[in-house]
C-alpha positions as CSV (number, residue, x, y, z in Angstrom):
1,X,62.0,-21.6,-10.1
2,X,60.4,-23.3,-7.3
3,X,62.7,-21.6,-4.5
4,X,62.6,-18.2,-6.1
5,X,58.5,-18.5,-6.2
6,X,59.1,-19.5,-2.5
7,X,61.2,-16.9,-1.9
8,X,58.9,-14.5,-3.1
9,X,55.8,-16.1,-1.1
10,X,57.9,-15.2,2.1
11,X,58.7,-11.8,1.0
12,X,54.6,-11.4,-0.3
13,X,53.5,-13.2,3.4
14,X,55.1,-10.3,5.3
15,X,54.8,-7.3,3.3
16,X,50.8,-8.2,3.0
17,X,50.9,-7.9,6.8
18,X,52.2,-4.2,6.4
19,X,50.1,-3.0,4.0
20,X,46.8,-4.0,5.7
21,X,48.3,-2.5,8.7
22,X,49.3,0.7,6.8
23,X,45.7,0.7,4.5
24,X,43.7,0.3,8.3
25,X,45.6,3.2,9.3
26,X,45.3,5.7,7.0
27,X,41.7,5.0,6.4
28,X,41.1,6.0,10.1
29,X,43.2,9.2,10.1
30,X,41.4,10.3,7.3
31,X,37.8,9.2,8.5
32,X,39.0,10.6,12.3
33,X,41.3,13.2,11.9
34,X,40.5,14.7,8.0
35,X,44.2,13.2,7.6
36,X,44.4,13.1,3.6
37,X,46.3,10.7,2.1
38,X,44.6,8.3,-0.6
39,X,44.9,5.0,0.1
40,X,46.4,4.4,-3.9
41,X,49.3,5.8,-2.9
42,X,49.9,3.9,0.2
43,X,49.2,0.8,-2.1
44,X,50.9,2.1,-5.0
45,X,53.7,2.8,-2.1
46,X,53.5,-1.4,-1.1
47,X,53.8,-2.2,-4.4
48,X,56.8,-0.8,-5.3
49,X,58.4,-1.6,-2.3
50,X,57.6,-5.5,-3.2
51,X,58.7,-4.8,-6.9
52,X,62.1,-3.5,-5.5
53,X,62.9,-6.4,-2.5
54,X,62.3,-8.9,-5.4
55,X,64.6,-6.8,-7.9
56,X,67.3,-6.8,-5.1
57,X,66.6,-10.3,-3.9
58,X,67.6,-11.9,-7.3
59,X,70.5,-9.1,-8.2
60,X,73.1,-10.2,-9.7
61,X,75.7,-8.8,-6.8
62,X,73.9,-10.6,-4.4
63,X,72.2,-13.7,-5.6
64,X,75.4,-16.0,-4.7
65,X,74.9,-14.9,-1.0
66,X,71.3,-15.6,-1.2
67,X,71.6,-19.0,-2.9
68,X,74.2,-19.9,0.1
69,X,71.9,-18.8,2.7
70,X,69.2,-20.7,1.3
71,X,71.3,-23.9,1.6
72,X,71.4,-22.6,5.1
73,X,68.1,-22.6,6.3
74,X,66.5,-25.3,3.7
75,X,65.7,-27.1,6.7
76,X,64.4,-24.2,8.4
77,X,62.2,-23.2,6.0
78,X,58.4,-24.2,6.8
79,X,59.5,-22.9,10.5
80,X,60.2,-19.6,8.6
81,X,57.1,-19.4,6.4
82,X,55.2,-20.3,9.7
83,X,57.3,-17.7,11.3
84,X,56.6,-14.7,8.8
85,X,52.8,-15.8,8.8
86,X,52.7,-15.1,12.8
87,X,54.1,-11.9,12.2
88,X,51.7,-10.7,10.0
89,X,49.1,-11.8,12.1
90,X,50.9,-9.8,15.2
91,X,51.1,-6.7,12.7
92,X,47.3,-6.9,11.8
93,X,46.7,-7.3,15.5
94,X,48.3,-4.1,16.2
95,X,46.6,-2.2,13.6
96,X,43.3,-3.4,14.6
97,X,44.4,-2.1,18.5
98,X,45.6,1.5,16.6
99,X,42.3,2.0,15.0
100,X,40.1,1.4,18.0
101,X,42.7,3.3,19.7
102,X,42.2,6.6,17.2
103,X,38.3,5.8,17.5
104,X,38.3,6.0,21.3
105,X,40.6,9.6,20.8
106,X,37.8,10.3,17.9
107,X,34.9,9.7,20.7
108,X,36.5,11.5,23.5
109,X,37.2,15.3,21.4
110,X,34.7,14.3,18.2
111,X,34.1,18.0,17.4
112,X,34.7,19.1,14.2
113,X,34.4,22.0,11.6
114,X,32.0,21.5,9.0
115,X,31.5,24.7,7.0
116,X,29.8,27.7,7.2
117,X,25.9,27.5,5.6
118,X,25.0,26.3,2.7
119,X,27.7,24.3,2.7
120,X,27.2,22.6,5.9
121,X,24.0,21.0,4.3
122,X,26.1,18.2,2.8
123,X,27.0,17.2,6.0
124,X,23.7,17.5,7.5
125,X,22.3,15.2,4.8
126,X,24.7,12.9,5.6
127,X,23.4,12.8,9.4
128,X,19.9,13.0,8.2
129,X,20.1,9.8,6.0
130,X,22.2,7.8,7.7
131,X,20.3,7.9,11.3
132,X,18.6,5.1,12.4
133,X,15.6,5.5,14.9
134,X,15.6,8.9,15.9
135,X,15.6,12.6,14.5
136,X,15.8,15.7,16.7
137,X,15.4,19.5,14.8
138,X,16.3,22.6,15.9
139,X,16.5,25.3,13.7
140,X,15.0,28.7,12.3
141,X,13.9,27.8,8.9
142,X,11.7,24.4,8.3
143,X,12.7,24.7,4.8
144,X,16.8,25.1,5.8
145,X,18.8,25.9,3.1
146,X,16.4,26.0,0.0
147,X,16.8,29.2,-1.6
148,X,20.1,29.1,-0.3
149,X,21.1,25.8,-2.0
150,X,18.0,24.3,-3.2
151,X,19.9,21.1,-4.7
152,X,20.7,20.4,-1.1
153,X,17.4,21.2,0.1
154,X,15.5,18.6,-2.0
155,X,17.8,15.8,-1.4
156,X,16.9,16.8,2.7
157,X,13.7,16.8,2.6
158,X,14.0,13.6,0.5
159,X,16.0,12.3,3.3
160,X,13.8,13.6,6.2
161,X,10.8,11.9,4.8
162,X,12.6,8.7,3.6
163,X,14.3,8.4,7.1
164,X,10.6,9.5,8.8
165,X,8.8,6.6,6.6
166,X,11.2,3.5,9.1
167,X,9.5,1.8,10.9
168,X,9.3,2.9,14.8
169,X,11.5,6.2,13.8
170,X,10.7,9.1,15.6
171,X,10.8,13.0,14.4
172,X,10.8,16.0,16.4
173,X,11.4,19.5,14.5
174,X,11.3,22.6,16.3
175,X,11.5,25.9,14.0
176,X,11.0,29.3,14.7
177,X,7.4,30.7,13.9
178,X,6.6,32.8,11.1
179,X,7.6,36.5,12.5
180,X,10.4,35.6,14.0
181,X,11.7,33.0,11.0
182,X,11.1,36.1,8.6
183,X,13.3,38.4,10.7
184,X,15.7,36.0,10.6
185,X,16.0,35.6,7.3
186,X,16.9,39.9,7.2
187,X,19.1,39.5,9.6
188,X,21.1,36.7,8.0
189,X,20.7,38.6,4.4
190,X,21.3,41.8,5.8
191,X,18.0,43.0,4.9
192,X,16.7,46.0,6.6
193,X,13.4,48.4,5.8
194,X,11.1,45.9,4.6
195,X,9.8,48.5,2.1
196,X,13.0,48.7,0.3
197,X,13.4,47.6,-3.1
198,X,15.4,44.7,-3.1
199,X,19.1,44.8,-4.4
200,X,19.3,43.6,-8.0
201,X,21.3,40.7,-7.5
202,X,19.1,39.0,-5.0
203,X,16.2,39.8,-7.0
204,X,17.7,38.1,-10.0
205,X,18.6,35.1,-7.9
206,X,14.8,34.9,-6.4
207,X,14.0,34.9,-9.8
208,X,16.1,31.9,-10.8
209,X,14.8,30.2,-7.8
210,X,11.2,30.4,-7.8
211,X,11.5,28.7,-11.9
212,X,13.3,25.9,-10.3
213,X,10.2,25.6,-7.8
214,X,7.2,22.7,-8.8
215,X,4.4,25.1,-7.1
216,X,3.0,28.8,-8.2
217,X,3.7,31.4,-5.9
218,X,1.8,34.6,-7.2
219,X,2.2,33.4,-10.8
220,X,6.3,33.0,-10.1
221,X,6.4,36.9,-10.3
222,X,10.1,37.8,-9.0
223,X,9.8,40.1,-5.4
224,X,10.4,43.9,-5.3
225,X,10.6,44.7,-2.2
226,X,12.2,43.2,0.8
227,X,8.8,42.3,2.3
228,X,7.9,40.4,-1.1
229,X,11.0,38.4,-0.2
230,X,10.6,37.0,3.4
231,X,7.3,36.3,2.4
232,X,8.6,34.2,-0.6
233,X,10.6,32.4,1.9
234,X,7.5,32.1,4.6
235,X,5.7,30.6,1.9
236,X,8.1,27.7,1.2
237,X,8.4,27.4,5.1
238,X,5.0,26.6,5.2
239,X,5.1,24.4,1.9
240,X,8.0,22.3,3.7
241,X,5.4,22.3,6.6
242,X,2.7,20.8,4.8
243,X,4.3,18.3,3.3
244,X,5.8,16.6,6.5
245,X,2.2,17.4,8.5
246,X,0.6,15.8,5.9
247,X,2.2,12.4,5.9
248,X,2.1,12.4,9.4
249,X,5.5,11.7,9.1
250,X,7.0,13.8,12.0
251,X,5.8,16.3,15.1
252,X,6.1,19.7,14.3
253,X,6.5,22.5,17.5
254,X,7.4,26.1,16.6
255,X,9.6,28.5,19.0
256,X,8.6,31.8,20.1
257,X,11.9,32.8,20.7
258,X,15.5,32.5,20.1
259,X,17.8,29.9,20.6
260,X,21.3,30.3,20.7
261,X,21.8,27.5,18.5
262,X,20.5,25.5,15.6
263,X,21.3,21.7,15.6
264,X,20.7,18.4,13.5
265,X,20.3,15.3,16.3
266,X,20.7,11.6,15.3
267,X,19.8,8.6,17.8
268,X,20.7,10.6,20.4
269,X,24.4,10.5,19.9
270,X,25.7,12.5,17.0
271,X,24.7,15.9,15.9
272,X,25.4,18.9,13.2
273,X,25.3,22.1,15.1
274,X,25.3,26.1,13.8
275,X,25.4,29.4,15.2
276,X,26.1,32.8,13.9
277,X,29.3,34.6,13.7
278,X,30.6,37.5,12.2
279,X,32.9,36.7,9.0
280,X,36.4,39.1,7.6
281,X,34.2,41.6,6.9
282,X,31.6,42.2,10.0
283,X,28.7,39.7,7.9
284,X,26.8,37.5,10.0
285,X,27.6,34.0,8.8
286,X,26.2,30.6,10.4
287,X,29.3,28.0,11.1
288,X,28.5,24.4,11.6
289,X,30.5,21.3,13.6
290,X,30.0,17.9,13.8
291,X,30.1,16.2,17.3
292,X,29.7,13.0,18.7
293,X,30.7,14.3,22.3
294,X,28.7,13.2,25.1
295,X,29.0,16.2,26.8
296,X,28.0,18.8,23.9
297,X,25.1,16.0,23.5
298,X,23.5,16.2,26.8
299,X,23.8,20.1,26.1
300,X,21.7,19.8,22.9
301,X,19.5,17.6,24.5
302,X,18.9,20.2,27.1
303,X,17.9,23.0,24.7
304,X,14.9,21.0,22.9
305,X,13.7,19.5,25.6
306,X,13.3,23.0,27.8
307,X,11.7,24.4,24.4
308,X,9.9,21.6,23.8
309,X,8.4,21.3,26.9
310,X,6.9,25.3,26.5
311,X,4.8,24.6,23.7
């Protein structure tokens, strides 16, 4: 018993090794490279592979040349164990080199597709939170994404002002003013004639929306007419608006004029950024990326601070 529990120990020594090695790994593919393969399987994967060296180590076929060889190298045993112990140290070695090898890959081309809006906002609320002394905005909506995905829109504004409230944090949001915010909003909806009635479906949606809001707007009556709609949406701009201005929480500067480009800043380092493209059928449709390239940083950078420089 005691030299098949050794036996076993040897076998466990070096295999453990392996599947750190193979665990680190896939971990970083998936964080780096959106490479998915669960990390169960890779130690459901281990574990079989253990199950079936100790099956074939004490088969029946084999187990006399085993027993022999163990007569063998008695002597040379603890030199073995030793031996097996180094090489899992060696292995975890190397998959400690591999995964700051994949993050140095990671830092050097670190753009990546995020989704097209509203989906994007679970990403952006994941920069949001998780940044640590600094926020830079850029975008055409203070209120981003909350008729659009309102769900997602709380829990940013939760995380704008919870991330605003650290000590010695700084935030910076530049939006578009009013005019220019509304027209956007037509543009992105495809919203023309602002007298027009507006199309049933949105209008049933607005509805929805403005029960799920915790302030009155005109009583909650639903909007007719495109114009009753962008000034819905003006409305919870300015909402958002007073709610960060009055906590004192972050500097507000609006923009006058377009920017090619609406972007989420972290410490100066990491960013969310969206522009519009058309989609399969001709739609205007903002796409979002991830990036931690210095480069596309320093190009960020540049936009706010010749815009916020203006005002």
């Amino acid at each position: 018993m005691n030299q098949k529990l050794t036996n076993f120990l040897t076998i466990l020594g070096g295999l453990t090794g392996v599947i750190s090695a193979a665990l680190s790994i896939v971990k970083e593919m998936n964080d780096t490279y959106q490479f998915i393969l669960p990390s169960w399987i890779v130690i459901l994967l281990s574990l079989a592979l253990v199950v079936t060296m100790i099956k074939l180590q004490w088969a029946h076929h084999i187990s006399s040349w085993i027993e022999w060889l163990n007569r063998k190298i008695a002597h040379y045993r603890p030199t073995m164990i030793l031996g097996v112990l180094v090489i899992s140290l060696m292995i975890l070695g190397i998959s400690c080199y591999l995964m700051v090898s994949l993050r140095q890959v990671a830092d050097l081309s670190g753009t990546r597709f995020v989704g097209r809006f509203p989906e994007n906002m679970i990403e952006i609320n994941k920069l949001v939170k998780e940044a640590r002394n600094e926020l830079i905005i850029v975008g055409d909506q203070i209120a981003y994404g909350a008729f659009s995905q309102p769900k997602e829109h709380s829990q940013y504004l939760s995380n704008l002002i919870e991330a605003s409230e650290k000590n010695n944090f700084s935030t910076k949001i530049m939006s578009y003013e009013t005019s220019i915010a509304k027209q956007a909003v037509k543009t992105q909806l495809g919203l023309k004639n602002d007298e027009d009635s507006l199309n049933p479906e949105l209008k049933t949606k607005a509805k929805a929306w403005l029960e799920l809001t915790e302030n009155s707007y005109y009583d909650k009556r639903s909007p007719e007419t495109v114009t009753d709609f962008v000034s819905l949406l003006a409305w919870k701009n300015e909402s958002v608006r007073k709610t960060l201005s009055s906590r004192k929480l972050c500097l507000i500067k609006f923009l006058e004029e377009k920017v090619p480009v609406f972007f989420w800043m972290a410490d100066g380092n990491r960013a969310v950024f969206s522009f519009y493209a058309r989609d399969e059928s001709n739609n205007p449709t903002e796409v979002s990326f991830f990036t931690n390239d210095a480069n596309t940083i320093e190009i960020l950078k540049l936009i706010y601070l010749n815009n916020w420089s203006k005002q």
